[in-house]
C-alpha positions as CSV (number, residue, x, y, z in Angstrom):
1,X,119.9,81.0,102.5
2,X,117.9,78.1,103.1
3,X,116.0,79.6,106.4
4,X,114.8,82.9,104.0
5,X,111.1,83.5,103.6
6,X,111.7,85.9,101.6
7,X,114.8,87.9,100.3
8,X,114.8,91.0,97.7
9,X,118.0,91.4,95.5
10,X,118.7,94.9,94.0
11,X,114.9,95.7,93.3
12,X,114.0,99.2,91.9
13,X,110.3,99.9,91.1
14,X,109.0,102.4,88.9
15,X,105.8,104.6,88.9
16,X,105.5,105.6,85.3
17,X,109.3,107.4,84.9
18,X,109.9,107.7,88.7
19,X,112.0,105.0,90.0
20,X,110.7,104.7,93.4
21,X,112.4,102.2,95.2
22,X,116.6,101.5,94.1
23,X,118.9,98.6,94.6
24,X,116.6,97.4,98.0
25,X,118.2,94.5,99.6
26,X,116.5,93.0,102.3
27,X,115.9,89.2,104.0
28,X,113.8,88.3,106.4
29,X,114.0,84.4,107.8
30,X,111.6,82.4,109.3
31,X,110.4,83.3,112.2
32,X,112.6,86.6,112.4
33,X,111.5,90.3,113.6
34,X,112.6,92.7,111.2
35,X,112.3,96.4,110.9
36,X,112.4,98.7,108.6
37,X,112.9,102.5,109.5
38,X,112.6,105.7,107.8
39,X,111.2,109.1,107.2
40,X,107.6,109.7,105.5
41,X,108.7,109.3,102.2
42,X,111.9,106.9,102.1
43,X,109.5,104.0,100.4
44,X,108.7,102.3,103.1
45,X,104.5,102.4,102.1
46,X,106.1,101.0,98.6
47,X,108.1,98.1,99.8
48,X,105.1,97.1,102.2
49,X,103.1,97.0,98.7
50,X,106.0,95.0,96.6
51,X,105.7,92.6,99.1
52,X,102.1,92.3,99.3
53,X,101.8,92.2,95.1
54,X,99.7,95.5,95.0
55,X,102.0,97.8,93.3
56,X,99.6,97.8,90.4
57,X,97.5,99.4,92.4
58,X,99.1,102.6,92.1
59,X,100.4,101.9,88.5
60,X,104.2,100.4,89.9
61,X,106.1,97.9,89.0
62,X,108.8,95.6,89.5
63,X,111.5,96.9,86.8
64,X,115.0,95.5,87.8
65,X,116.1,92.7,91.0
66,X,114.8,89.7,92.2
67,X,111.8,89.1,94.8
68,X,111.8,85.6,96.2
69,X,109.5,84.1,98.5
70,X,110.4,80.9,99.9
71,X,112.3,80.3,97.0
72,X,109.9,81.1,94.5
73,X,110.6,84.0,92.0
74,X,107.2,86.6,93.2
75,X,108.0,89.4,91.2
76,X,107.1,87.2,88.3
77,X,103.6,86.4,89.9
78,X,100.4,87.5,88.3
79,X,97.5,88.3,90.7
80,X,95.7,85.4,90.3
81,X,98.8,83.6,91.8
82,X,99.3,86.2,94.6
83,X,95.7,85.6,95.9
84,X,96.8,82.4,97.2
85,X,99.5,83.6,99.1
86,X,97.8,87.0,100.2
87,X,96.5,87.0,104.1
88,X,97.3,83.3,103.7
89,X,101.4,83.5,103.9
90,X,101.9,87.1,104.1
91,X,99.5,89.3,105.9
92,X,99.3,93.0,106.7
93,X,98.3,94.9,109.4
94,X,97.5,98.5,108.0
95,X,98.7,101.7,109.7
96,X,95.0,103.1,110.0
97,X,92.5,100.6,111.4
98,X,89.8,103.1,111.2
99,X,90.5,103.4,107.7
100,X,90.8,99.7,107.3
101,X,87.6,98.3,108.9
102,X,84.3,98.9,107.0
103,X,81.9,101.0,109.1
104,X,78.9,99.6,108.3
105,X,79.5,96.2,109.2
106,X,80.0,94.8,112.9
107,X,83.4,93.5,113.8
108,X,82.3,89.8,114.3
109,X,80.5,89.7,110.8
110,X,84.0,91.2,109.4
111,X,86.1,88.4,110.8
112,X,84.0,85.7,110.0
113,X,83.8,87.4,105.9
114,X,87.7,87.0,106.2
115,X,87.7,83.4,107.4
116,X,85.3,82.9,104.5
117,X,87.4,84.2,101.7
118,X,89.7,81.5,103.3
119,X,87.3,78.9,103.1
120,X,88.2,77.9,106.7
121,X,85.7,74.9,109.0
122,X,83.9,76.0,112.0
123,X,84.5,80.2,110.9
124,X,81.6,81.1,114.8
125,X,84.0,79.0,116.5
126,X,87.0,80.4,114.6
127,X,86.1,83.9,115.0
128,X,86.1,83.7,118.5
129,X,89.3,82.0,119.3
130,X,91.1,85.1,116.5
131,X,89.8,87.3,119.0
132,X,90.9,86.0,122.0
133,X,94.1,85.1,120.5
134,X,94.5,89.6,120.6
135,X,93.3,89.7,124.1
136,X,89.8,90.6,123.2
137,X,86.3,89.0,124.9
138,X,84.8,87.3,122.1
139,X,81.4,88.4,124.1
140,X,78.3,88.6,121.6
141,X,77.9,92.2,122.7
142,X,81.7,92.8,121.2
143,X,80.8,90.6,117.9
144,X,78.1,93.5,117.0
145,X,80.0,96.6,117.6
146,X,80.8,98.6,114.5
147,X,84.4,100.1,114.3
148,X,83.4,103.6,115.3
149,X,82.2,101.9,118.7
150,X,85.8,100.6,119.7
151,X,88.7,102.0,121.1
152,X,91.8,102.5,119.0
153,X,94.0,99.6,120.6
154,X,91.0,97.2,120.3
155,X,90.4,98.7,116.6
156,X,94.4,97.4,116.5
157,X,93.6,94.3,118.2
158,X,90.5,93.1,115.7
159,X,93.2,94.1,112.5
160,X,95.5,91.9,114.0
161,X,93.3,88.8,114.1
162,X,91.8,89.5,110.4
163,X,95.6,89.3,109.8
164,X,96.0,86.0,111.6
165,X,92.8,84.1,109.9
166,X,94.5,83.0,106.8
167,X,97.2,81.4,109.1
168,X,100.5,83.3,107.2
169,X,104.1,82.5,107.9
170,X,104.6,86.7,107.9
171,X,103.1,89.4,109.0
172,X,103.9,93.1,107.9
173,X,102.9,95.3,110.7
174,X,102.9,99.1,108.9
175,X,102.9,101.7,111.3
176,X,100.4,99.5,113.8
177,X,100.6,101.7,116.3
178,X,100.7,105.2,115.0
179,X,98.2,107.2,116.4
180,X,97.6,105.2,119.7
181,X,98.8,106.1,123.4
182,X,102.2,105.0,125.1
183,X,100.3,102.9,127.2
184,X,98.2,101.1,124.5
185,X,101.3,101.4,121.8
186,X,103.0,98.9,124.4
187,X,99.9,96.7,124.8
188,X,100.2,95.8,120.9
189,X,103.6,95.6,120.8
190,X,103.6,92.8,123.4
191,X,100.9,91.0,121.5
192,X,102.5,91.1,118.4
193,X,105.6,89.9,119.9
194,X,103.9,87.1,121.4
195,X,101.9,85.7,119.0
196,X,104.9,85.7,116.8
197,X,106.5,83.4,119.1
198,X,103.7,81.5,119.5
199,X,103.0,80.7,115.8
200,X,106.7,80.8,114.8
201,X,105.6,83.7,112.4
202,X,108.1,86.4,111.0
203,X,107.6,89.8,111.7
204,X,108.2,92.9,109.8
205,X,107.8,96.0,111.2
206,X,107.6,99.3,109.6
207,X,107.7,102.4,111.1
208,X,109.3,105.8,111.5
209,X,109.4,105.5,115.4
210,X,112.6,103.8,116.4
211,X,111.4,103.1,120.1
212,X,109.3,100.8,118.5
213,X,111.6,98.9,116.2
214,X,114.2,98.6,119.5
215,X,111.0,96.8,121.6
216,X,109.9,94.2,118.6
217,X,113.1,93.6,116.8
218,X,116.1,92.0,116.4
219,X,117.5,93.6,113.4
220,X,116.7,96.6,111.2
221,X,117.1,98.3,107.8
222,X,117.3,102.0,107.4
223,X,115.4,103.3,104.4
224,X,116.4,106.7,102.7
225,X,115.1,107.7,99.1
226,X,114.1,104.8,98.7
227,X,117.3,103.0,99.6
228,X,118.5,100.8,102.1
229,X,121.1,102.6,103.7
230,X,121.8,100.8,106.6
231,X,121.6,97.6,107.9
232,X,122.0,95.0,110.7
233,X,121.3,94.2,114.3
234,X,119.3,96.5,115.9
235,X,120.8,97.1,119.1
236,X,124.0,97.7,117.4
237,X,122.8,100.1,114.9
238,X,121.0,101.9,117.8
239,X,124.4,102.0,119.8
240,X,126.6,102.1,117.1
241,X,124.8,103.6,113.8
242,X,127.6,103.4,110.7
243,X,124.8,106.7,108.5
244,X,124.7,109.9,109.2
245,X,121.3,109.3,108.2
246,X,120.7,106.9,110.8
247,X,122.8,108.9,113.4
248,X,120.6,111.9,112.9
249,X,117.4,109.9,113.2
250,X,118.4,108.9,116.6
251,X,119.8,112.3,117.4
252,X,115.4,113.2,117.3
253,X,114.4,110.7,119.4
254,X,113.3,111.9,122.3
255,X,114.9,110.3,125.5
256,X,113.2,110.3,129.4
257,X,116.8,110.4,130.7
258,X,117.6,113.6,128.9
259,X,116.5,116.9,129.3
260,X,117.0,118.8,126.1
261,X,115.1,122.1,125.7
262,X,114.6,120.8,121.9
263,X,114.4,117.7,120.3
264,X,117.1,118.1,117.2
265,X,115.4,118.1,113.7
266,X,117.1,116.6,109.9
267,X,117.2,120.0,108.1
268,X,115.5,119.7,104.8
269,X,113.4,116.7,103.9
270,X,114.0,113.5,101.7
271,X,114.3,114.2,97.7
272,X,111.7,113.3,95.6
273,X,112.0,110.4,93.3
274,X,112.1,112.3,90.0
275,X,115.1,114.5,91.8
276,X,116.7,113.0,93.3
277,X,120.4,114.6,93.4
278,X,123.3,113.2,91.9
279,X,125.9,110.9,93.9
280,X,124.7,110.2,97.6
281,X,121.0,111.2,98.4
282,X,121.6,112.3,101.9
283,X,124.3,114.3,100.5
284,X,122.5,117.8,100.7
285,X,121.3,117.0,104.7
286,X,124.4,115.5,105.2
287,X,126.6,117.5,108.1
288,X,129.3,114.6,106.9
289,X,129.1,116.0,102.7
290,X,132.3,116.0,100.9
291,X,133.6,115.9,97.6
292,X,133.1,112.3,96.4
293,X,129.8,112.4,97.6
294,X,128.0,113.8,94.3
295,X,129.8,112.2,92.2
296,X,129.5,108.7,93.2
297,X,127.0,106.7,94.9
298,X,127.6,104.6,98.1
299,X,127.2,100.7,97.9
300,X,126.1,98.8,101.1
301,X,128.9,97.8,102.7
302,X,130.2,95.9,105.6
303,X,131.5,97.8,107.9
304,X,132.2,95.4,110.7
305,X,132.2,91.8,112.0
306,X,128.4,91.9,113.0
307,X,126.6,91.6,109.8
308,X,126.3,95.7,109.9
309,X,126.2,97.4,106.6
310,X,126.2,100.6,105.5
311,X,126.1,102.7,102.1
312,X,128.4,106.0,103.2
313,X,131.9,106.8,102.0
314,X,132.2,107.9,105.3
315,X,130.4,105.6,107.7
316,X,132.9,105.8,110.9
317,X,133.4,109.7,111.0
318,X,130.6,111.7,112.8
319,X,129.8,115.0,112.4
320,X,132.9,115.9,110.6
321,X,133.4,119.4,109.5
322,X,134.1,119.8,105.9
323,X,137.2,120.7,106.0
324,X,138.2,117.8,107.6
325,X,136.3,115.7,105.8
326,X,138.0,117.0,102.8
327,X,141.2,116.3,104.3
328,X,140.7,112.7,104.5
């Protein structure tokens, strides 16, 4: 696909014995908003860290698939090449900006170290225009305030313009608004969506919210075990999901329009990736479990004429008892 910025073919990744992340498919194209959903857990944090090159980090690797970046084969890269594409063709906005920032240094004197790394002209005048570019007064009074001294949307706001100073073609927004309030969630989520049309940037969004991935996307992949196991446009999948994974993800959503006494819950929680149980993954939360399910596992499939995959022997029944499911 000619308009892919990047595109990952059957990866799995290992942490010493544990493979980690399985047979992950996923393509984003220029200029695109893609999310990717799942519990704490489903690899999400991994994925974000295969596509930034820090898996060696925390001692993981790329051992089977292809990662391509505009063509180019970046599972193969060393780090020396990925610090020329780091912050400078794929950024990251972290999920904790308090985390993030350094507290001893003021916010100004943080951008204008970034713009530095990136060797860029002009980094004063620079520095200010990042910062109004997230809606923030590039005031001298804001330029020395430490982290500590900030709100947590303008905390967001000054991550989001150290992502923008190397100028990248994608930026991967983990979690960016955990922790904040409704009202400031929306805030960011409007920025971010504007600035991506603005610079013709693609988005990827990672989160375990799904109100956020139906505000700043157009299509989403649902991660399980570390596992796409669905796919496609996100207001289908939302209307329409083809997982009982997905469908019981959506099931614990809160809603305004609804009054429910209390929300629904997954029983269980996601396997770990040293046991994971045989066949399907989901199969021991699965309300849809029959026979063929531990004995095989699903492949992504298409399921209908929309681009929307799924990986479930099952993917158009819905809560089906197990007798019936047996039956069929």
């Amino acid at each position: 696909m000619t308009d892919a910025l990047l595109a990952l073919d059957n990866v799995a990744v290992r942490i010493r014995s544990a493979e980690i992340l399985r047979d992950v498919s996923l393509t984003v194209r220029r200029g695109a908003a893609v999310g990717l959903v799942g519990e704490t857990g489903s690899g999400k944090s991994m994925t974000c860290r295969l596509l930034t090159g820090t898996l060696a980090v925390v001692g993981g690797q790329l051992s089977r698939g292809t990662f391509q970046y505009r063509g180019e084969d970046a599972g193969r890269w060393s780090e020396r090449q990925w610090r020329r594409y780091r912050g400078r063709r794929i950024a990251l906005v972290p999920q904790s900006s308090q985390s993030a920032l350094d507290p001893l240094m003021p916010v100004g004197a943080q951008v204008e170290e970034t713009l530095r790394e990136y060797r860029a002209p002009n980094i004063a005048r620079r520095t200010r225009e990042l910062l109004h570019a997230v809606q923030l007064d590039a005031t001298a009074a804001l330029l020395d305030l430490y982290p500590h001294q900030l709100s947590g949307g303008m905390r967001q706001r000054v991550m989001i313009a150290l992502a923008l100073a190397g100028d990248p073609e994608l930026i991967i927004a983990d979690e960016a608004t955990t922790a904040l309030d409704v009202t400031v969630q929306k805030s960011i989520l409007e920025l971010l969506e504007q600035l991506r049309q603005q610079r013709g940037m693609a988005l990827l969004a990672v989160s375990h919210d799904l109100s956020v991935i139906e505000q700043l996307t157009t299509d989403v992949a649902i991660m399980y075990s570390g596992s796409i196991v669905e796919s496609g446009p996100t207001g289908l999948i939302l209307a329409d999901p083809g997982h009982p994974y997905t469908r019981a993800l959506i099931r614990s959503r809160p809603h305004m329009a609804e009054h429910r006494a209390r929300l629904e819950s997954i029983p269980g929680s996601p396997p770990s990736p040293e046991d994971r149980p045989s066949g399907c993954a989901f199969r021991t939360r699965c309300p849809s479990v029959f026979d063929k399910c531990s004995s095989a596992v699903p492949a992504l499939t298409g399921i209908d004429t929309h681009a929307h995959f799924a990986s479930c022997f099952l993917h158009d029944v819905v809560d089906a008892s197990l007798d019936e499911v047996n039956r069929i």
